[in-house]
C-alpha positions in Angstrom: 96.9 40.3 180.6 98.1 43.1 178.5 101.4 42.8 176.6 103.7 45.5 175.4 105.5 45.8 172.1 108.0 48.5 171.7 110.0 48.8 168.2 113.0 50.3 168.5 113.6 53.0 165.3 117.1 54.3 164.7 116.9 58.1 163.7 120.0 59.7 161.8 120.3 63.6 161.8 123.2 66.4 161.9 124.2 66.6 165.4 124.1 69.3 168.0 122.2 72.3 167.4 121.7 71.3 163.4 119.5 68.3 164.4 116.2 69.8 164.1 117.6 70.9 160.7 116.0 68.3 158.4 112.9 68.0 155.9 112.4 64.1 156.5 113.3 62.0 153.3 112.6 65.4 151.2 116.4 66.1 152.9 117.7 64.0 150.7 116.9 66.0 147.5 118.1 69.1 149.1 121.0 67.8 151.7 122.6 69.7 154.2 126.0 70.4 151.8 123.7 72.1 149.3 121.7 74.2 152.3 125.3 75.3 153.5 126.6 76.3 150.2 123.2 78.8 149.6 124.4 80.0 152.9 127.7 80.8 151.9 126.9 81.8 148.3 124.5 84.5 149.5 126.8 85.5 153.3 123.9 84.5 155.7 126.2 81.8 157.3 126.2 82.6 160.9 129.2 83.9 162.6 128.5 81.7 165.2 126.6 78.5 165.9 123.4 79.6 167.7 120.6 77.9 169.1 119.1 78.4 165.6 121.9 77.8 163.1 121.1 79.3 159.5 120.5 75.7 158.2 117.9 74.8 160.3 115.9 78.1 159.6 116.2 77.3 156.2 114.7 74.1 157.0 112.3 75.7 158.8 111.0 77.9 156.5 110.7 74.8 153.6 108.7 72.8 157.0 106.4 75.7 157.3 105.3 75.3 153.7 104.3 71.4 154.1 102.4 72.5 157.6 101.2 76.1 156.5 97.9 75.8 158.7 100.4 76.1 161.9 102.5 79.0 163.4 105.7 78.5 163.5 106.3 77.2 167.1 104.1 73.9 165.7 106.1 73.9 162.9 109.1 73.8 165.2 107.5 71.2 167.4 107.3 68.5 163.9 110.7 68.9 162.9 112.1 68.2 166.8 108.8 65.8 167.4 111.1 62.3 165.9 114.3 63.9 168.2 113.2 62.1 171.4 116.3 61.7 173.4 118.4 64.2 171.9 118.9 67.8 173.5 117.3 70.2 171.2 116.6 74.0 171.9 112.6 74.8 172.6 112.7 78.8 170.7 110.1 80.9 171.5 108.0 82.8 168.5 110.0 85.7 169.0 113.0 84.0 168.8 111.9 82.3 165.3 110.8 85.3 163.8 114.4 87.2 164.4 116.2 84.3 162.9 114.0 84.3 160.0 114.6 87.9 159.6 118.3 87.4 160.0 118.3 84.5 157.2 116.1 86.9 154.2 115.1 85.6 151.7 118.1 85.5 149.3 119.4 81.8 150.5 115.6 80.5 149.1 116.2 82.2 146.5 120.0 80.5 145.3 117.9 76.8 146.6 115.0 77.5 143.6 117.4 79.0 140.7 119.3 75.6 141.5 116.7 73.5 142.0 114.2 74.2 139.2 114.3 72.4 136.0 112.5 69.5 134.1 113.3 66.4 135.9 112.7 64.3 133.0 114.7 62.3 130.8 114.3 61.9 127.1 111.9 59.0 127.2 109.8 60.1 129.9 105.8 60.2 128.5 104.5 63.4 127.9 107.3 65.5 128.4 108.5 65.7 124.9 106.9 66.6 121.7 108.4 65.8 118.3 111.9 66.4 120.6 111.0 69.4 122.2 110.4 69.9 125.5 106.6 71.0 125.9 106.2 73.6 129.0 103.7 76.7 129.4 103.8 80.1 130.7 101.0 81.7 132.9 99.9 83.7 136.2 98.0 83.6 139.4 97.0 85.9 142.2 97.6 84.9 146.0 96.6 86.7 148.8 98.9 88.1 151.3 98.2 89.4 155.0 96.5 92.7 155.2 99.3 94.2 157.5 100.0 98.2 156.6 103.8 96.8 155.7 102.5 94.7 153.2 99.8 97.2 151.9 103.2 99.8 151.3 103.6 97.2 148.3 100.3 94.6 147.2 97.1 96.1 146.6 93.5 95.1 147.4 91.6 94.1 144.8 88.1 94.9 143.7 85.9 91.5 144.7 82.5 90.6 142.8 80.3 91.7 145.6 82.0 95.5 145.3 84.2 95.3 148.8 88.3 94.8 148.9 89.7 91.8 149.8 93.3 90.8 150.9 96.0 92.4 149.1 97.7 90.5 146.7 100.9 89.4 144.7 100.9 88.1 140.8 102.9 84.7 140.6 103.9 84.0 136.6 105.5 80.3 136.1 107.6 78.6 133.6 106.1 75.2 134.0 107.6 71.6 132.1 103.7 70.3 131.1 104.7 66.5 131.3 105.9 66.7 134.7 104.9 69.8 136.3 108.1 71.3 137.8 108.6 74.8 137.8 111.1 75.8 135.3 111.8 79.3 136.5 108.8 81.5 138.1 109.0 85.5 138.9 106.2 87.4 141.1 105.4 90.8 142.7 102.5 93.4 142.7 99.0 92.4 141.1 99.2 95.8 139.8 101.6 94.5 137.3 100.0 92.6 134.6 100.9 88.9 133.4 102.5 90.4 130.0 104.7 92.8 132.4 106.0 89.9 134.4 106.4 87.3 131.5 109.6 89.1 129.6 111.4 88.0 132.9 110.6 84.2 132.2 112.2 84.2 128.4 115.8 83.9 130.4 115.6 80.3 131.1 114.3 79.6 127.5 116.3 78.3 125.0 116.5 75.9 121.6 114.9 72.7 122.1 111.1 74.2 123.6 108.0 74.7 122.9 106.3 77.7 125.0 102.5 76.9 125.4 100.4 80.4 125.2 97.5 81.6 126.9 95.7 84.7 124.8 96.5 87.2 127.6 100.2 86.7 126.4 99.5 86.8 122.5 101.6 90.4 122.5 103.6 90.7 119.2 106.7 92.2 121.4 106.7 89.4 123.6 106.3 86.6 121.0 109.4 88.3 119.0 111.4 88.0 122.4 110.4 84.3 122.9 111.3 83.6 119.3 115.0 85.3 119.8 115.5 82.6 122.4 115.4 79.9 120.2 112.5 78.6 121.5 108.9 78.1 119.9 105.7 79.4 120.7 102.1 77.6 120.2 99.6 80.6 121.2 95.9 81.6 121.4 95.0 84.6 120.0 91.5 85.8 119.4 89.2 84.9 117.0 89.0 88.3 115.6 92.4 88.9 115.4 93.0 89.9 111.9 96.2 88.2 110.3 97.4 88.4 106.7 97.6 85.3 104.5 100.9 84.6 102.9 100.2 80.9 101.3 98.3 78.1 102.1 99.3 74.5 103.9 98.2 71.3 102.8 96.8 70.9 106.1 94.6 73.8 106.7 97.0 75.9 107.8 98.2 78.9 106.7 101.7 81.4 107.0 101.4 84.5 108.2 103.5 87.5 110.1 103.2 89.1 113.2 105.6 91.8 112.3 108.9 90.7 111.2 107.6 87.3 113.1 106.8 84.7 110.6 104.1 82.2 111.8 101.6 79.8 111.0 98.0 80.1 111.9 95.6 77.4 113.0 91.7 78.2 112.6 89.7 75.2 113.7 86.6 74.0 115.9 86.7 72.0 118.7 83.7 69.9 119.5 83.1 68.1 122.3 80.0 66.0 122.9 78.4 64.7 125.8 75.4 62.9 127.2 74.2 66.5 128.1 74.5 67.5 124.4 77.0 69.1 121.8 79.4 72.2 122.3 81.7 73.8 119.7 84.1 76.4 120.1 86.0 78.3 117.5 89.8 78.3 118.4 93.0 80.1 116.3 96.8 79.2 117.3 99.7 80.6 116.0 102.5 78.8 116.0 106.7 79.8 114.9 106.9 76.2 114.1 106.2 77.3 109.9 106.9 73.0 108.6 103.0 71.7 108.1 105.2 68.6 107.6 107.3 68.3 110.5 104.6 69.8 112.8 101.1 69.0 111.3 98.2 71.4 112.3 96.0 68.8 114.0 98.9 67.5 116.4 99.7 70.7 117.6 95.7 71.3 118.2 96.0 68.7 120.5 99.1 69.7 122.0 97.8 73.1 123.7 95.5 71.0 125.9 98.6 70.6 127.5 98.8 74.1 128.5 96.5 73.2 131.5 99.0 71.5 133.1 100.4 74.9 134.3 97.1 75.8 135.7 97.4 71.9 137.9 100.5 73.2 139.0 98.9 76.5 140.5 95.6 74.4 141.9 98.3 72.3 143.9 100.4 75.0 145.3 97.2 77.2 146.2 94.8 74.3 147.4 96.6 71.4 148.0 99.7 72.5 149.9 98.0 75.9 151.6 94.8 74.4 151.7 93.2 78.4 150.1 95.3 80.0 153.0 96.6 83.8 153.1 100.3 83.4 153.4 101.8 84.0 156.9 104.6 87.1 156.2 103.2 90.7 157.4 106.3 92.5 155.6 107.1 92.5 151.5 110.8 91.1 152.6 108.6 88.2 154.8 106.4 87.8 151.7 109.7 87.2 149.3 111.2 84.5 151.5 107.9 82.6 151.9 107.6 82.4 148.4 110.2 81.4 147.2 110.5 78.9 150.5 107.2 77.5 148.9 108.7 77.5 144.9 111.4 75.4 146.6 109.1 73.1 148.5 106.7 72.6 145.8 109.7 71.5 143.2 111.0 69.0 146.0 108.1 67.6 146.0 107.6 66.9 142.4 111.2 65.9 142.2 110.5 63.1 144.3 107.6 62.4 142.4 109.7 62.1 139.4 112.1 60.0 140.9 109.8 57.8 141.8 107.7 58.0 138.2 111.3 57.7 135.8 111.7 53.9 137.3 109.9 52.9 134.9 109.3 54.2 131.8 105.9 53.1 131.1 104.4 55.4 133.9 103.0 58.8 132.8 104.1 61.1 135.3 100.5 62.3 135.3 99.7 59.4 137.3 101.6 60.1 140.4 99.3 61.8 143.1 100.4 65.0 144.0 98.3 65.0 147.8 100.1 61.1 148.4 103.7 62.8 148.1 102.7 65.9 149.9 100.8 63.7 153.4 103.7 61.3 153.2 106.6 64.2 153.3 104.7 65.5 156.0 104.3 62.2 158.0 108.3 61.6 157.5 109.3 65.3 158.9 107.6 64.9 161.8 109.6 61.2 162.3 112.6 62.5 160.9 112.4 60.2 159.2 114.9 58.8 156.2 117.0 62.0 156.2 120.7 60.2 155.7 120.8 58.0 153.1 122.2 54.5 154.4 124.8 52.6 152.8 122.7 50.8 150.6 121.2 53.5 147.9 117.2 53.8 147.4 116.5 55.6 144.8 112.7 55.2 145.5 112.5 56.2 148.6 109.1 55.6 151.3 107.8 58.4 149.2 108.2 56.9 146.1 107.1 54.0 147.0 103.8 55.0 148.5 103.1 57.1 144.8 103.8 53.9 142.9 101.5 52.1 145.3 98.6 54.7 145.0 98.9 55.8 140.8 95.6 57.0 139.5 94.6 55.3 136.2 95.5 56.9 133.5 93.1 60.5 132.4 90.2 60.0 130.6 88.1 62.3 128.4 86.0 63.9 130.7 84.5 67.6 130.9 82.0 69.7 133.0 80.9 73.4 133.7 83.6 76.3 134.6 81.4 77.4 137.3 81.9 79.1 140.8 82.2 76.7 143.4 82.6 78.8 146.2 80.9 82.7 145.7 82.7 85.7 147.0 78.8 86.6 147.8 75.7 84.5 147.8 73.8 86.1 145.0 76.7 85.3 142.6 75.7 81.3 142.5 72.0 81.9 141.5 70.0 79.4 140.0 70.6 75.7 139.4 74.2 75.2 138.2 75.4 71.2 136.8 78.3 70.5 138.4 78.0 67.1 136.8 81.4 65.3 134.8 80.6 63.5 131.7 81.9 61.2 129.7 83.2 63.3 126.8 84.6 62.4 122.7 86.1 65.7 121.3 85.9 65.9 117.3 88.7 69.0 115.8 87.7 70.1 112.3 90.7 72.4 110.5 88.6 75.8 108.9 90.4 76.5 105.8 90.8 80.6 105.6 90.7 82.3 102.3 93.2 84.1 100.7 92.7 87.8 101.7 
């Protein structure tokens, strides 16, 4: 005999035509009230209530970043697939497209500038160093469709194997290291260089930060600008770089000017040893913060290992949510709305990640698994699931609690070879490469400069 078991589940969404307006428990983080009010801030409220209400298309676009391996009727299809029983329009592509078009990309646009920030509280590990808020500026380049709209605007660029690939944009990120949320982020042509985008990122600095550097942004012009902020700068510059000596620090370090800049400078030697042998590399920082005893030279060494964290951040936009995908728009005003659709959905995320990390104050926000909060969003838009909070606050969430219940242990020391893992052409990968991890200690010896 074969028995039936049927659990009834209570779904709570906007009614009428702004059901299928929802991102699942990630709705709570960016609730309907806030959706309406980028609406009305930037005039793309509808004039009247459609089949496709400007707040659902804006959930739609954020939905189309968690599932970006689906055309937009799919993505439909999960956001109306927990609505069983309700009356809920079936749109055809065509008809998504035009209300895409008719919601632009300003709307995403207000929903990131409001959304973006640190999401950390003072005594949150890793965010802070010696009270200032540790973040890091750098760029990426993301392909776009090869449509002849988009070509009007993004470039192809030269591959290794001599042939053009897709064209593409240059993203540049403000990123908080400890927790990975985007503080502010700017993009456009690949024709325009990271040190032409980054000016646009000193806005949302201020007192109180400390700007990671990689050397592509070691301009003198730009670290003057950063400085005017009020915030300071720990930067790479190369090896060669030839810098006056203005007096010694009991440290190692030594002042210096770049300009009318006043600095410190950093030589040292990073070695890091293995089972597979020794390497040692020859690093110099420069750094506004001038106090050797406020700011010693061998802490901030160790700080701008931090400024990797901004490279994660990229790795889990590009691979983890599009999975190495070409984003969908074919037109430059497509390509603006995606992107910032994707900002938006990326901070969410990591919001709720924080959220869920800040509980308690003993958990690195390192630990939380990015690919856990990302699958279990997804599972929960396609229930509609937990989009109205009930009476009785949770300030975890199912999100939350599936990160606490999957945290990865805290990182260890670990390296292994920068190497190609997937060639552009065949010939490029060559030979036997190790793409073993090891076990790693790292030993930092401070090089003492002489007076010049």
């Amino acid at each position: 005999m074969r028995a039936n078991s049927v659990i009834p589940r209570e779904v709570v969404v906007a009614s009428g035509a702004f059901a299928p307006g929802h991102l699942g428990e990630l709705t709570r983080i960016v609730p309907f009230e806030m959706v309406d009010e980028a609406l009305e801030r930037t005039g793309r409220t509808q004039a009247r209530v459609r089949d496709l209400p400007s707040r659902v298309v804006v959930y739609l676009m954020l939905a189309g970043c968690l599932f970006p391996g689906m055309g937009w009727p799919q993505v439909w299809q999960r956001l109306t697939a927990g609505l069983s029983g309700l009356k809920v329009a079936a749109p055809t592509a065509g008809a998504l497209l035009q209300a895409r078009r008719r919601l632009g990309a300003e709307p995403l646009r207000w929903l990131f500038d409001l959304l973006r920030g640190p999401a950390a509280g003072i005594a949150t590990p890793g965010v802070w160093w010696r009270g200032l808020l540790v973040c890091a500026i750098d760029g990426t380049v993301m392909p776009v469709p090869d449509s002849a709209a988009n070509l009007t605007v993004f470039t192809k660029q030269r591959c290794n194997n001599g042939g053009a690939g897709y064209p593409s944009l240059r993203l540049l990120a403000l990123v908080s290291c400890g927790t990975r949320t985007l503080l502010d982020a700017v993009f456009g042509p690949a024709t325009d260089g990271e040190t032409t985008y980054a000016p646009r990122l000193v806005r949302s600095l201020h007192e109180g930060m400390i700007v990671l550097l990689d050397r592509n942004f070691a301009s003198q012009a730009l670290l003057a600008e950063i400085a005017r902020s009020g915030a300071h700068v720990l930067v790479r510059v190369k090896n060669g770089r030839k810098l006056p000596v203005l007096g010694h620090c009991p440290d190692g370090s030594y002042r210096s000017a770049l300009g009318a800049l006043t600095v410190r400078v950093i030589d040292c030697e990073i070695t890091v040893s293995t089972s597979n042998g020794r390497h040692t590399s020859g690093y110099r920082l420069v750094t506004t913060l001038t106090d050797h005893r406020t700011h010693p030279a061998t802490e901030l060494i160790e700080l701008y290992h931090q400024r990797w964290e901004v490279e994660t951040a990229f790795l889990e936009i590009k691979s983890t949510i599009l999975g190495g995908r070409v984003l969908r728009a074919r037109t430059p005003t497509g390509i603006d709305q995606e992107v910032f659709s994707l900002l938006v959905a990326y901070q969410v995320l990591r919001l709720a990640m924080a959220d869920a990390t800040c509980t308690d104050t003993g958990i690195d926000p390192d630990r939380a698994s990015f690919s856990i909060a990302l699958h279990t969003a997804r599972d929960l838009v396609v229930q509609a699931a937990g989009v109205i909070e009930d009476t009785v606050i949770d300030l975890v969430g199912t999100i939350g609690r599936h990160i606490l219940a999957g945290l990865m242990p805290d990182r260890r020391i670990r390296t292994r070879p920068r190497v190609v893992k997937r060639a552009i052409s065949k010939y490029n990968a060559k030979g036997t490469i190790d793409r073993t991890s090891y076990k790693a200690t790292i030993s930092i010896d401070i090089l003492t400069t002489p007076t010049t």
